[in-house]
C-alpha positions as CSV (number, residue, x, y, z in Angstrom):
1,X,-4.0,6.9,-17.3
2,X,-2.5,3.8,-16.0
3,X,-4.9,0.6,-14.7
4,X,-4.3,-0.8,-11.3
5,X,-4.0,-4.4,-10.6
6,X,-3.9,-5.6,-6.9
7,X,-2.6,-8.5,-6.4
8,X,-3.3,-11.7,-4.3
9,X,-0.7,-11.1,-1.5
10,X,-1.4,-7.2,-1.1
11,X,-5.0,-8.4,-0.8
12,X,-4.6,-11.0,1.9
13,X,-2.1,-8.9,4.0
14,X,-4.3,-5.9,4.0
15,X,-7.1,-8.2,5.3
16,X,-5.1,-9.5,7.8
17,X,-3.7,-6.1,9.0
18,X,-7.4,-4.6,8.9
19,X,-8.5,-8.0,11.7
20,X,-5.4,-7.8,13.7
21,X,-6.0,-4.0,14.2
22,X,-9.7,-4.8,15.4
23,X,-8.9,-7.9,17.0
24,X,-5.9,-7.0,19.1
25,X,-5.7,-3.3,18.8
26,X,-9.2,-3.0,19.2
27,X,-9.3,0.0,17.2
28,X,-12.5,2.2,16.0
29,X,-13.6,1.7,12.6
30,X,-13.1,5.2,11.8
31,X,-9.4,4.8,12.3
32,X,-9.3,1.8,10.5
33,X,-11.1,3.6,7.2
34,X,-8.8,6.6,7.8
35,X,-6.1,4.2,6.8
36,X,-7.7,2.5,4.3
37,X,-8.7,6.0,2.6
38,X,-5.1,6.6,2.7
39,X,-4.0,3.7,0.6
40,X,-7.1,4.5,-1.3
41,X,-6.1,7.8,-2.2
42,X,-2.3,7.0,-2.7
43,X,-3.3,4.3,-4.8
44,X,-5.0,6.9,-7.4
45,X,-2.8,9.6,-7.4
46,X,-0.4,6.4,-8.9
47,X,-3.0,6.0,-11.9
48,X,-1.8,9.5,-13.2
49,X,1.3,9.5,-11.9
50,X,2.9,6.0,-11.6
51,X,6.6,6.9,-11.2
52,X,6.0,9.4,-7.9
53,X,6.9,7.1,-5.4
54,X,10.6,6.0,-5.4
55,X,12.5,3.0,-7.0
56,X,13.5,1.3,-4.0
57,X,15.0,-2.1,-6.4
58,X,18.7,-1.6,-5.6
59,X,17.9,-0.8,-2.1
60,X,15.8,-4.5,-1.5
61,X,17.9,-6.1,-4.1
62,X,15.0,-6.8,-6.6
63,X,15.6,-7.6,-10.6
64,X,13.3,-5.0,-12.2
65,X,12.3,-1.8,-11.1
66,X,9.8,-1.4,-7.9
67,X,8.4,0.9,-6.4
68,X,7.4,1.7,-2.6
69,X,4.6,4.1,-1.1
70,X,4.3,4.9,2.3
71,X,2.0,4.7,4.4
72,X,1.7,6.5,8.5
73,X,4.7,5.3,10.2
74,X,4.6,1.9,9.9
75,X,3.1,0.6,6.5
76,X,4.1,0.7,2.7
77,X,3.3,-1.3,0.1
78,X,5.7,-1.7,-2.9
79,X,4.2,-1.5,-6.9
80,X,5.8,-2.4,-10.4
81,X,4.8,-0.5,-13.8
């Protein structure tokens, strides 16, 4: 099983998505931990399984393989092994 680090940036922008969706959007806090769960549970399946999610690297020009998951309609976050 693989270890998960987060890092800095994926921190900060999920904290600023979470405020500008209760700020602006005013939505409920159960909608807001529905999406949160969603990451969550994404984010553990990728412990066992950390090549599910597609290599995206040509596609956004990047140097080494990466990865992207995602997330409702409008959200992903992108990963390296």
């Amino acid at each position: 099983m693989y270890e998960l680090r987060y890092s800095e940036s994926f921190q900060k922008s999920l904290k600023a998505t979470i405020s500008y969706w209760q700020q602006k959007l005013e939505l409920s806090d159960d909608k807001i931990s529905e999406f949160v769960s969603s990451i969550y549970k994404s984010t553990e399946a990728l412990k066992r399984y950390p090549y599910l999610a597609e290599n995206v690297a040509t596609k956004y020009g990047f140097n080494q393989p990466t990865y992207r998951v995602v997330i409702g309609k409008s959200y992903a976050f992108f990963y390296r092994v």
